[in-house]
C-alpha positions as CSV (number, residue, x, y, z in Angstrom):
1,X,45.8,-8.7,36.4
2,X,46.8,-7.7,33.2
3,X,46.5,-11.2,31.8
4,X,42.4,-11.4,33.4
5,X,42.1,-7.6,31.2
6,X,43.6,-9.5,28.0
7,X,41.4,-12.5,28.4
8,X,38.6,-10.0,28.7
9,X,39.2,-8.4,26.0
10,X,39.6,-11.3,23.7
11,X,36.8,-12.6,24.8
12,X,34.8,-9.8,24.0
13,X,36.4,-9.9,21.0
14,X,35.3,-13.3,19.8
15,X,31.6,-12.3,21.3
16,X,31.7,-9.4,18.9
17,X,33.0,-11.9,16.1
18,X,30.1,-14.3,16.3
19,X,27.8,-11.5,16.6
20,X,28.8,-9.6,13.1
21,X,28.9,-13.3,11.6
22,X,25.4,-14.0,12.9
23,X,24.4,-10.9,11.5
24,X,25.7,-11.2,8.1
25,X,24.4,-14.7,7.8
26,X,20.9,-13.2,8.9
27,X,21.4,-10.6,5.5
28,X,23.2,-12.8,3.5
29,X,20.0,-15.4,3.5
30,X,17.3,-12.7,3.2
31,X,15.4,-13.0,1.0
32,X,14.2,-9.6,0.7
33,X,16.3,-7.4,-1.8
34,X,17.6,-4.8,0.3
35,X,21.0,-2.1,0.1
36,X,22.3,-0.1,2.7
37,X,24.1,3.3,1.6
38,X,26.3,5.7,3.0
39,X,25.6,9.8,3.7
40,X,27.9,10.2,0.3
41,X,25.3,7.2,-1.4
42,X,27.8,4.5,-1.8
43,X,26.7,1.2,-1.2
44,X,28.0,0.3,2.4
45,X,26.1,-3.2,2.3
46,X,23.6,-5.5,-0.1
47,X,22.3,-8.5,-0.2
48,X,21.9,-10.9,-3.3
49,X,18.6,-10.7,-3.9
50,X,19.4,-7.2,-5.2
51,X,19.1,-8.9,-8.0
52,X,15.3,-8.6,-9.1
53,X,16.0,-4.5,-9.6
54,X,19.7,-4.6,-10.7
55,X,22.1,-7.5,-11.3
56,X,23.9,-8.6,-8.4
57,X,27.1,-9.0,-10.5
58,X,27.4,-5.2,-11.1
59,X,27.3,-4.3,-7.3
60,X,30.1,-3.9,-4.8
61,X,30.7,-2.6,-1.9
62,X,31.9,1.4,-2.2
63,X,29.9,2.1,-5.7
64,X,28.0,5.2,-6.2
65,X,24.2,3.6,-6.2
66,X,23.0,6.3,-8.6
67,X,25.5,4.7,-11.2
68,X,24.4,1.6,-11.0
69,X,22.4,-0.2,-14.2
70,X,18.7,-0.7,-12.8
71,X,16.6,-2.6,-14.1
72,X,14.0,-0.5,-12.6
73,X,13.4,3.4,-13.3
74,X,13.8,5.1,-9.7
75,X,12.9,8.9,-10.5
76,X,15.5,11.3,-9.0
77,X,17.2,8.3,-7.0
78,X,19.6,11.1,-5.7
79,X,16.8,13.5,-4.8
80,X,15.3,10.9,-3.0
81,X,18.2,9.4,-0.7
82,X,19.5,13.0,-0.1
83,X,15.9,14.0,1.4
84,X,15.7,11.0,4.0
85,X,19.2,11.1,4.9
86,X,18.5,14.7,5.6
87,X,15.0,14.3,7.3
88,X,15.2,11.3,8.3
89,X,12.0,10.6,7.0
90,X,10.9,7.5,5.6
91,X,9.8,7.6,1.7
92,X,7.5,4.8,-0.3
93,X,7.3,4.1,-4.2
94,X,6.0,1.6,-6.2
95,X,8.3,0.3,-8.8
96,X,7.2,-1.5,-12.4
97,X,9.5,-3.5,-14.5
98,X,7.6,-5.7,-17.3
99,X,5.0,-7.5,-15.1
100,X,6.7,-7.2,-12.2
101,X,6.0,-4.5,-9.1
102,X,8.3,-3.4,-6.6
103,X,7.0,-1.6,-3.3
104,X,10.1,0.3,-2.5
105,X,10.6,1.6,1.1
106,X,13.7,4.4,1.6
107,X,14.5,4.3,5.2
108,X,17.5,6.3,7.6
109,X,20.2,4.0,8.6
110,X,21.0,5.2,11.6
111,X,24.2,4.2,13.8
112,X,25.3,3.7,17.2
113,X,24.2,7.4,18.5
114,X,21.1,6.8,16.4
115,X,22.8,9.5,13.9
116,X,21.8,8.9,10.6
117,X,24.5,7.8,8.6
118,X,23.1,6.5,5.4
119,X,19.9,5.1,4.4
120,X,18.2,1.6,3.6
121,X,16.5,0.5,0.5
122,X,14.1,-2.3,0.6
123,X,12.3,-3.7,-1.7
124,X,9.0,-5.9,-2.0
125,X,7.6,-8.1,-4.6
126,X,3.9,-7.2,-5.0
127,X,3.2,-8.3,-8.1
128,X,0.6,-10.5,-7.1
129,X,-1.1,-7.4,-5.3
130,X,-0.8,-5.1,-8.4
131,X,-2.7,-7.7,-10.6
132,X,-5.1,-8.1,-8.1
133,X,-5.2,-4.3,-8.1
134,X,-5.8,-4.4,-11.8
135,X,-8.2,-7.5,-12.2
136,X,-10.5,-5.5,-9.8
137,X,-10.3,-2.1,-10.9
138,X,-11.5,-3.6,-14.5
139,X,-14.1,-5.0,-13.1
140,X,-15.5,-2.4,-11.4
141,X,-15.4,-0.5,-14.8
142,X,-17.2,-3.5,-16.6
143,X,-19.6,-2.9,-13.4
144,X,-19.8,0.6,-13.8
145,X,-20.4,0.2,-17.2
146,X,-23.2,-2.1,-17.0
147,X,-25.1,-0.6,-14.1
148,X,-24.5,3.2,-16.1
149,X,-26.2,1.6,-19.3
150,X,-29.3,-0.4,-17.7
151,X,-32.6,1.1,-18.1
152,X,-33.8,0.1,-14.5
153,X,-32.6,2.7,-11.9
154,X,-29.8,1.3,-9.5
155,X,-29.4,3.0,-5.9
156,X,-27.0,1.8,-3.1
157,X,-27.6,3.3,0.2
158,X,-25.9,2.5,3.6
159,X,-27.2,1.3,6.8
160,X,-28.2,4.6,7.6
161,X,-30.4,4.4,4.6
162,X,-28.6,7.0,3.3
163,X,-27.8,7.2,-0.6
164,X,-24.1,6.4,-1.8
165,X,-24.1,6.4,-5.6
166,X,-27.0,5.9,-8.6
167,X,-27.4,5.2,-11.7
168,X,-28.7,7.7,-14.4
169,X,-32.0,5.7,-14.8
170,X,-32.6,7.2,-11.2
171,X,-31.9,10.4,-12.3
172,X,-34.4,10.0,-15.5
173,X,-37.0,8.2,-13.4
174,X,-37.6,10.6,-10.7
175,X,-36.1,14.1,-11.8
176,X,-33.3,14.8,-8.8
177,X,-29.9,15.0,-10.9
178,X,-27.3,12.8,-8.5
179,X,-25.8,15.3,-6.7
180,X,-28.8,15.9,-4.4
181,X,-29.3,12.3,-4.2
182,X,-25.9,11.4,-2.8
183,X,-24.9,11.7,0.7
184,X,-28.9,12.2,1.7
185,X,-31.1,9.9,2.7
186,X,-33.2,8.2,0.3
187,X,-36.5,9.5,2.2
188,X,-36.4,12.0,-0.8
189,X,-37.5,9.4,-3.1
190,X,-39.9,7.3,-1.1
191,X,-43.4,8.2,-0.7
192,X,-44.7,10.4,2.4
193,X,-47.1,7.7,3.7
194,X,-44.2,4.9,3.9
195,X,-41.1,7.5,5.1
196,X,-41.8,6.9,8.7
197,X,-41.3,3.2,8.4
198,X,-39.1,3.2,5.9
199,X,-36.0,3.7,8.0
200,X,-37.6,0.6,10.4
201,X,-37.6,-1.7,7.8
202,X,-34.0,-0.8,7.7
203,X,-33.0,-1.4,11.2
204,X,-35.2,-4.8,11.3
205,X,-33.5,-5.9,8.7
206,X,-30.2,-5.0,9.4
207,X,-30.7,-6.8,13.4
208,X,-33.1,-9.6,12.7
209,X,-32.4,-10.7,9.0
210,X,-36.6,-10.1,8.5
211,X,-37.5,-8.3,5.1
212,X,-40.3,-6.1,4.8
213,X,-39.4,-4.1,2.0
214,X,-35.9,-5.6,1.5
215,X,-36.0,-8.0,-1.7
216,X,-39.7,-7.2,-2.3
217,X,-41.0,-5.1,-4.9
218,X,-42.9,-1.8,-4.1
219,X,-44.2,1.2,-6.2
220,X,-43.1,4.7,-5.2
221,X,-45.1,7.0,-7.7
């Protein structure tokens, strides 16, 4: 009997083995940058594509991460750790270094009893995103810009025919400053004999595709 228990046990043992060698394989070939760090914030695991936010060749196992040589600036990296190790509340950051951009996620690392003991740093490359991000929001100036500076008046409204934004030639054309054009409907502007309709036109257009004032020209004073 004692022999089956033994058996068992190595067994178990061996199950156990493969397990922990499954999982570090699994981390090993991540390739999402990630380190795991104890309550006292010394690195308990990493992985090697660490590497993009501090060189893999100055982390081991046991070093305090806040004394590590990033190549990223991680405000109050202490701060930080300390609150979601204590709250156990998840943090998110977005990290520049050169043309690069980091979405940084600070999670608990929680153990067997699902106490926290440590916390998890991952680590995204959005890049791409962030000069998407950028190409956009310049265009949208260059937009702004143009639309600001034309001498016809511009007016977006909704399907609700309601008004979302202007351009000054609105403003100088029929007298109402923006602020009580926004956020109204545009009945304000359009003449009492066609208000009724107006909002029709709308709705046919927006259900059937047929313009009766969309894409046509009409004078309103």
């Amino acid at each position: 009997e004692l022999l089956t228990v033994n058996d068992e046990l190595q067994a178990k043992s061996r199950e156990l083995e493969r397990a922990m060698a499954d999982i570090q394989n699994i981390v090993e070939s991540s390739t999402s940058p990630l380190l795991v760090v104890e309550r006292d914030l010394r690195i308990r695991r990493f992985v090697k594509s660490v590497d993009c936010v501090i060189p893999v060749d100055t982390v081991h196992v046991g070093d305090l991460i806040t004394a590590l040589p990033w190549r990223v600036d991680i405000p109050n990296l202490r701060g930080l750790l300390s609150e979601v190790i204590q709250n156990g509340t998840p943090r998110n950051s977005i990290l520049s270094v050169g043309d690069q951009h980091f979405a940084m996620q600070v999670t608990p690392y929680r153990g067997v009893g699902q106490e926290i003991e440590g916390a998890v740093l991952w680590f995204s490359d959005v890049s791409e995103l962030a000069t998407t991000r950028n190409d956009l929001e310049r265009s949208e100036r260059y937009l702004s810009t143009v639309v600001d500076n034309v001498v016809d008046g511009i007016m977006i409204i909704d399907e609700r025919g309601w008004v979302q934004t202007v351009n000054p030639a609105v403003e100088r054309i029929f007298g109402y400053p923006a602020a009580d054009l926004v956020g109204r409907p545009m009945d304000i502007v359009v003449p009492e004999e066609h208000r009724r309709q107006h909002q029709g036109y709308i709705d046919r257009y927006l259900t059937s595709g047929e313009r009766r004032v969309i894409g046509r020209t009409r004078q309103l004073t």
